[in-house]
N, C-alpha and C positions, 0 to 999 in steps of 0.2 A: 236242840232246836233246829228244825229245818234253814233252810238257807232260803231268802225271799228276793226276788225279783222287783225293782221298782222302775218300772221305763216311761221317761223324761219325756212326754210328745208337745212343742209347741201347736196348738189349733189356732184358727183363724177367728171362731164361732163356736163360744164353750157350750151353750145350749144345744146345738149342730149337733157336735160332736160327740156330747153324753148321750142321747139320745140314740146315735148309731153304734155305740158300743155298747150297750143296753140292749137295741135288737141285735144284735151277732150273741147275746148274752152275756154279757158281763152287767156286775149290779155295782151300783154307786153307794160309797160309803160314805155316808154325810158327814162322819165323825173328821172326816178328813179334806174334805172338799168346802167349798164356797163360790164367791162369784168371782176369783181367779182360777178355780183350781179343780177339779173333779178325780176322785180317788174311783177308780173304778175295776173293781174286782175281779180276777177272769178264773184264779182258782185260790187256795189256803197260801198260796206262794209265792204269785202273778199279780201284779198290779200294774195299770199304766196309768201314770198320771198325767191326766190331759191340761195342760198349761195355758193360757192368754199367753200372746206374744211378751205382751210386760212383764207375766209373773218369770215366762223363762228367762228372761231377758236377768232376773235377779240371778239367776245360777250360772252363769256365762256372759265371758265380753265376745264371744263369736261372733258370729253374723250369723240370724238363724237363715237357714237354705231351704227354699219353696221344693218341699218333696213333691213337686209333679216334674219337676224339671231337672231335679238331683238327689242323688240316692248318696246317704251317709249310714243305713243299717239297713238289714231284714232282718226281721220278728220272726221265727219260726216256733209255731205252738203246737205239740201232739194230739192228736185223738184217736179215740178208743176204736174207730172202723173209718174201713174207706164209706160209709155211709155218710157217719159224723164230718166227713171233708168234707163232702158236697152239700149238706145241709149247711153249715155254717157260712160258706161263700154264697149258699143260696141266701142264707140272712143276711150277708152283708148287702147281695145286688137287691134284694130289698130295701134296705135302711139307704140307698142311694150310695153305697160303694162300687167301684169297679172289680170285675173276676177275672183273675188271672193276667194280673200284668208281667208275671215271670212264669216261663213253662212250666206246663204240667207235666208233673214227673208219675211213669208208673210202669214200676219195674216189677210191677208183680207181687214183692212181697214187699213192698213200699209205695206207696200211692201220695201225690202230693199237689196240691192246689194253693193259690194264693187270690188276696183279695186285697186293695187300696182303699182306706179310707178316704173321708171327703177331703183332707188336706194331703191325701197322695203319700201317706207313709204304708209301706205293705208289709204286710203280715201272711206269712207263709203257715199254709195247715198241712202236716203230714202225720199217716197214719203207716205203722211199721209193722208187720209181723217178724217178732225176735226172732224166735225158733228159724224160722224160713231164710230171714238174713244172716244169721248164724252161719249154717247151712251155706249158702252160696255163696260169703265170702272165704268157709275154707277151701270149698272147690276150687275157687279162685285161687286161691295160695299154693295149693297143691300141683293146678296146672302148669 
C-alpha cells in the first residue's frame, strides 16, 4: 500500500476555503469532512485537511500562527509540465489566492511557481524533467 499524506491546515472560513481548493482542483470528500473539517482530495495520496481553528485546536496545545505573518511549512506538489504550474496558480489567483509569494524558480529543467491560499499557507508547484536533472547534476559532480 502506498504511503499517504494528510496536511493539517487550520482556516479561518471552512466554506472559504473549500471552495478555493476545489478551484485549484482538489475534490471534497464528504465521507470525511463536515462543519469542522473538509477532507479535500488533491491526488490517491495527498490530502489536506482544512480544520476550524477549534477543530485544530483538538490536535495541539500550540498556538496556532497567522500564516501571512509566519511561515511554519511549504507544501511543495509536482506536476506533469511547466504548463500545469502556471495553470494551477492561474486557478489559485482566481479562487482569490496570491501568486508567488516565494520566487519563481526556472532552471530550465525545473520550473517552479507558488501560490497562498486565503489564510496565507503556500503551496509550492514544481515541474522537473528527470532525464535533463539527471544530466546536469552529474556535470556538476564531475566539474
Amino acid at each position: 500500500m502506498a504511503k499517504m499524506i494528510f496536511v493539517n491546515l487550520p482556516v479561518s472560513n471552512l466554506p472559504r476555503s473549500t471552495a478555493f481548493y476545489e478551484a485549484v482542483g482538489a475534490t471534497k470528500n464528504p465521507q470525511f469532512s463536515d462543519d469542522t473539517a473538509s477532507c479535500m482530495v488533491i491526488s490517491e495520496t495527498i490530502f489536506a485537511m482544512l480544520l476550524t481553528h477549534d477543530k485544530f485546536r483538538q490536535f495541539t496545545p500550540k498556538k496556532i500562527v497567522d500564516a501571512k505573518t509566519s511561515s511554519e511549512v511549504l507544501i511543495c506538489l509536482s506536476a506533469d509540465s511547466r504548463e500545469a504550474v502556471d495553470e494551477m496558480v492561474k486557478k489559485a489567483i482566481s479562487a482569490g489566492g496570491a501568486a508567488d509569494p516565494t520566487p519563481k524558480q526556472d532552471f530550465g529543467f525545473m520550473y517552479g511557481r507558488s501560490f497562498e491560499d486565503p489564510d496565507g499557507h503556500i503551496w509550492e508547484v514544481m515541474w522537473m524533467d528527470v532525464e535533463a536533472a539527471t544530466k546536469a547534476h552529474s556535470a556538476d559532480a564531475t566539474a
